[in-house]
N, C-alpha and C positions, 0 to 999 in steps of 0.2 A: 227603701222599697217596701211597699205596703202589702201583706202578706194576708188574703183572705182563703183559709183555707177551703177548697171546695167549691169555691168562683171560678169559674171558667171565667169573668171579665179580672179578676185580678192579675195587678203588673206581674208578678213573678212566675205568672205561670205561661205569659207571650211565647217567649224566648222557643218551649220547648212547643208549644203551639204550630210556630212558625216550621221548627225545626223539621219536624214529618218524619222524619226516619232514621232509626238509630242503629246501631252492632248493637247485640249481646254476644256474650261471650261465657260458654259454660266450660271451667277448667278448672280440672285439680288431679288431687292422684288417681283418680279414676280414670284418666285419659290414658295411661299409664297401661289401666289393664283391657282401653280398647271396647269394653261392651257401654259404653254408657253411663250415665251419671248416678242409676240406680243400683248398679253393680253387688255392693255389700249388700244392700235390702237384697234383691232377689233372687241372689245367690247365695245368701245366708252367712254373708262370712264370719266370722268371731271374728269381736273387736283386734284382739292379740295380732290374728292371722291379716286381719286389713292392715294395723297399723306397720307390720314390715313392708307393707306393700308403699306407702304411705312416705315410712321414714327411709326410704328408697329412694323414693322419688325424687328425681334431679332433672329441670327441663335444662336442657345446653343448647337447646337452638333457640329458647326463646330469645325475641327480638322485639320489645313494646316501642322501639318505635316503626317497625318494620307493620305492626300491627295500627297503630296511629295512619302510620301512610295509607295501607289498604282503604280504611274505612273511611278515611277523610278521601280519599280518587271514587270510591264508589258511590260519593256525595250524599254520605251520612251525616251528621250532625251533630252527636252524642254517641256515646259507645257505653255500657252499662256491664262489668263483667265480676262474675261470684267469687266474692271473697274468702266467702264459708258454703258449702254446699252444706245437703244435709249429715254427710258421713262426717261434719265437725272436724274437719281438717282445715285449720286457717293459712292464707294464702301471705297474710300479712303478721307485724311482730304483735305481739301481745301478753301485756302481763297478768292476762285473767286465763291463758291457756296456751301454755308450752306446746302444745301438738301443732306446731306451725313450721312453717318453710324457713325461719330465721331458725329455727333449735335443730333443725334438721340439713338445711346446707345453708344455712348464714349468709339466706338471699331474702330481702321482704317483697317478693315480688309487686304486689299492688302499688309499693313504695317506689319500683321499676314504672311502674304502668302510669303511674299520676304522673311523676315528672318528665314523663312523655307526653301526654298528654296536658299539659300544660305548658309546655312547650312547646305543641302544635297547636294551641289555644281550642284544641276540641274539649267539649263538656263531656267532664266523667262523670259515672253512675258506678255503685256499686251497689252488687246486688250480697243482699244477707241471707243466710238462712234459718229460722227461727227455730227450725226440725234441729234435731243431733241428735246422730244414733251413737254416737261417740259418750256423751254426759250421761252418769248415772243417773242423775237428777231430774232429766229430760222425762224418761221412761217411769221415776218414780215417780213425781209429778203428775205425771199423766194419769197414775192409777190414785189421784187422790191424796196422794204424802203432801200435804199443803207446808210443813217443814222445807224438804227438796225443793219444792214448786218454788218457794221464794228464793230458796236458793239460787234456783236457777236462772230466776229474773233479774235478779243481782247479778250471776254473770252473763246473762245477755244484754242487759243495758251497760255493763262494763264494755262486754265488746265493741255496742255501737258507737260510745262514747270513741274508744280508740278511733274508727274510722271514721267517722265526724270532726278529730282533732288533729289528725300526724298526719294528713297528706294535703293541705292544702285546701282550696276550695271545692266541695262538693256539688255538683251542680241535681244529682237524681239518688233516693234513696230507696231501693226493690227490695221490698221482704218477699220472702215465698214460705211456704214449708209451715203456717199458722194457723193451719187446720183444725190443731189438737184442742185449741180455746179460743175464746170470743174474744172481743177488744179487750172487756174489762179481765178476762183471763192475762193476757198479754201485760199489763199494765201501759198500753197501746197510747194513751191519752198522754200519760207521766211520762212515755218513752218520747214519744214524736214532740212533745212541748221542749224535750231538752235537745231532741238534733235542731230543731228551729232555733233554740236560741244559742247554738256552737254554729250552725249554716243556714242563717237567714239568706230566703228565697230560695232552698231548697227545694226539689218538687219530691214528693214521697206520695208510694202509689197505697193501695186498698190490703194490701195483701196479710198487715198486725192484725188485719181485723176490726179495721178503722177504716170510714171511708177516704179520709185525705184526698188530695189531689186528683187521682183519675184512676178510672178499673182498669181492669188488665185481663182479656179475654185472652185465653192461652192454644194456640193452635185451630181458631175459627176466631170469623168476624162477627162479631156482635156489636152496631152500634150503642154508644149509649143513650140516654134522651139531649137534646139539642143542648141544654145548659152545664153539661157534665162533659168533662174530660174523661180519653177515653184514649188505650194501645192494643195492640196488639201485638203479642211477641208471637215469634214461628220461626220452625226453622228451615233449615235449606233441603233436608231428605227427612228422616221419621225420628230421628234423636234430636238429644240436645249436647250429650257431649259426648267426644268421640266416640265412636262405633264402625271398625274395621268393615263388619258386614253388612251393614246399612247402604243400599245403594240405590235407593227411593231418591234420589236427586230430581227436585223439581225442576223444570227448567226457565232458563234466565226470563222468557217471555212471559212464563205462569208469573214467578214470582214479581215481572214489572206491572203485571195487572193485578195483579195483591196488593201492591202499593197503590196505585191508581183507587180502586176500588175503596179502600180504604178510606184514605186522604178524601174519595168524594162522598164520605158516610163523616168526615170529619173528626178522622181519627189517625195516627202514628202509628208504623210500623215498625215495631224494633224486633230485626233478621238477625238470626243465630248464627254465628260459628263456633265450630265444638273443635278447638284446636288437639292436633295430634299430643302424644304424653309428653314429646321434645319439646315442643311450642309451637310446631312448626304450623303453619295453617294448611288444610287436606286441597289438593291441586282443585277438586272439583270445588271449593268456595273460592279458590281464588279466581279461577274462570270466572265464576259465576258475578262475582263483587266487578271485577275487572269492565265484563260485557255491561253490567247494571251504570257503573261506572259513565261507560261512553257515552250510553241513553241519556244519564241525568246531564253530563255535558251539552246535551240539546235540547233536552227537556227538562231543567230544573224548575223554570219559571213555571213549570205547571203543577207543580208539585210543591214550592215550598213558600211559605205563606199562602195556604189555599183555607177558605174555611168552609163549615157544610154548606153547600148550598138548598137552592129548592128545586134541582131536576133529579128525576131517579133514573136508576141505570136504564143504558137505550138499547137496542138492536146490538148498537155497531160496542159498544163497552160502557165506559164510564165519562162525568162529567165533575173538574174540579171546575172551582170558581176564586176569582180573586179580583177584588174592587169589583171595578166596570168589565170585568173580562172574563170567560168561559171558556175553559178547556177540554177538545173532546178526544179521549182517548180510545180511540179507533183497535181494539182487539182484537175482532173480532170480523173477518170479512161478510159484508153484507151486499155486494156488486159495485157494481162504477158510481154508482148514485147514491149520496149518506141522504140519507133523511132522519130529521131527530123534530120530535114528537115535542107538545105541549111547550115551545118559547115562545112567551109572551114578550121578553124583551125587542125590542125593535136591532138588528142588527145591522152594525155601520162597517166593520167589513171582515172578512174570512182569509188567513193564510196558513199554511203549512208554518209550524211553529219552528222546525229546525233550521231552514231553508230561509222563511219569510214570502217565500211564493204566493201570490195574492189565487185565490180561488173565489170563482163565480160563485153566488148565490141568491136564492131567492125566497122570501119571505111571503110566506101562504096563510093567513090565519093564524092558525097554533101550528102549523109545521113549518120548519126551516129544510130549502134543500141545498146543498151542496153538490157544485159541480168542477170537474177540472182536474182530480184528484191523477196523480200520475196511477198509470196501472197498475192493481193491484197494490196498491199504498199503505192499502191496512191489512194486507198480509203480510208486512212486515212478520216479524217471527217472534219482536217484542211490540212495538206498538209506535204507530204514526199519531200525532196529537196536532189537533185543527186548534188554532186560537181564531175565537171568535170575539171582537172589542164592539162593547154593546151599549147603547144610550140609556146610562144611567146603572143603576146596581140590577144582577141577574134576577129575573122574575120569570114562575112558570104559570100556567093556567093548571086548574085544579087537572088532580090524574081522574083518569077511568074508575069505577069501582068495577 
């Protein structure tokens, strides 16, 4: 497989292209004490006092294939979950840092989590964290100890080496946490040439401080420019990993026109679960996954293998596109009568995608109208999607200024 890094037309990077929607998963001992992933920072805890909290930690309901099931019925694609957050607690074994879940209950979890997940043949990701409030080195480094600093680069490329080689195939590599220095701080270039050449056609996002593969807009949609690979992580309510009193739950409808949305700016959605401290996943993401779930059972086709096209958002919601065909994803009620603005395309005919219901239309100029739609259809509460098959590849007339 021929690997150009940073080409959106190169083979290695289809796959996740096609894919559109992935799980993240933020967990570690911090779920533990319920506030969040940020916990020791803004709580200030001394390392001593986090790490009892830490070498405590025992999840006994986790169930990674229980977690495989959910995300693969909710017609995900990829799952991507932190192996090191930044309080430098490793999820997995490691001989560059005993403060992990093997020295502590003589579980590797991530070692759990891959052989699930390759054995439901969904593509794993793990995400790394480059921050550690845990390493002296980290913090000395940062003030300039260029000693430490290499230090600590040495066991950060230790580490990623580890996950790059003991679980199998890698299919996504997420840094976060690379604030503190530039690529050439990172040794970004040295790092990512050796996970590429331990997992070729690996997809690895922006975040060393390297552009690689694709940006990663965190909690808003930001397109990227049309030649650029481009995600979006977010979560389900206002955290990323557990938080007891978090009860910002968006809802299943919001969050299916986040994905729509998206996907028609021609970009990936990868949706958060912040699993409980036990493993267990919190009732309201299961809902939520469950409901999203159903939708994609009637409307995957519009969603997976879509690429940007050339309509911008309409009245009624969003437009994905794929080959010959145009998908409208109806959010948004606009009365008995859709009308969608500037298609130039000639269109050959119109149905309700779940259904296949043929609906009447007519073609005006630059307007398409839609008729026939059951009552109220796109009050749905998540969203009705019209497939429209159209002579030839989708084309619009220039917009309004």
């Amino acid at each position: 497989m021929e690997t150009r890094v940073g080409d959106i037309t190169s083979p290695h990077l289809q796959w996740w292209l096609d894919a559109k929607f992935g799980m993240f998963i933020h967990w570690g001992a911090y779920s533990e004490l319920a506030r969040g992933e940020w916990v020791m920072n803004r709580e200030r805890w001394p390392i001593e006092e986090y790490e009892q909290v830490a070498r405590a930690w025992d999840p006994e309901r986790f169930e990674p294939r229980e977690w495989v099931r959910m995300a693969q019925d909710a017609g995900m694609r990829y799952l991507v979950c932190t192996s090191k957050h930044h309080d430098g607690f490793c999820l997995f074994d490691s001989e560059h840092n005993d403060y992990n879940t093997v020295a502590t209950i003589g579980r590797d979890l991530m070692a759990e989590l891959a052989e699930a997940c390759h054995e439901a043949g969904l593509k794993l990701g793990f995400y790394y964290s480059l921050k550690d409030w845990h390493h002296p080195d980290y913090e000395a480094g940062g003030r300039g100890d260029e000693t430490a600093h290499a230090r600590f680069i040495e066991y950060t490329q230790g580490l990623v080496r580890e996950l790059c080689t003991n679980y199998g195939d890698l299919a996504i590599l997420w840094y976060d946490g690379g604030g503190l220095h530039d690529g050439e701080g990172w040794h970004a270039d040295e790092m990512n040439a050796m996970v590429r050449e331990l997992q070729p056609g690996i997809v690895i996002n922006n975040r060393s401080r390297a552009p690689e593969d694709h940006d990663t807009p965190e909690q808003h949609i930001s397109a990227s420019p049309p030649d650029r690979a481009w995600e979006t992580c977010m979560t389900m309510n206002g955290s990323w990993g557990w938080h007891a009193g978090d009860s910002q739950w968006k809802s299943t409808g919001e969050l299916i026109a986040t994905l729509a949305r998206i996907n028609s700016l021609g970009g990936n959605l990868l949706l958060n679960v912040g699993p409980k401290g036990d493993g267990s996943f919190p009732p309201e993401s299961v809902i939520r996954l469950q409901e999203i779930g159903e939708w994609m059972d009637l409307h995957g086709e519009a969603i997976y293998g879509t690429r940007r096209g050339p309509f911008e958002w309409g009245c009624f919601g969003y437009t994905t596109v794929r080959h010959s065909f145009a998908y409208l994803h109806i959010t948004k009620w606009v009365g008995e009568e859709l009308c969608v603005g500037m298609m130039k395309s000639p269109v050959r005919s119109a149905s309700l995608l779940a259904t296949g219901e043929a609906l009447d239309f007519e073609q005006r100029e630059d307007r398409l109208f839609i008729r026939g739609l059951p009552p109220r259809a796109y009050a749905d509460p998540l969203a009705t999607v019209v497939k429209l098959e159209l002579d030839g590849e989708p084309e619009a007339y220039p917009r309004w200024l």
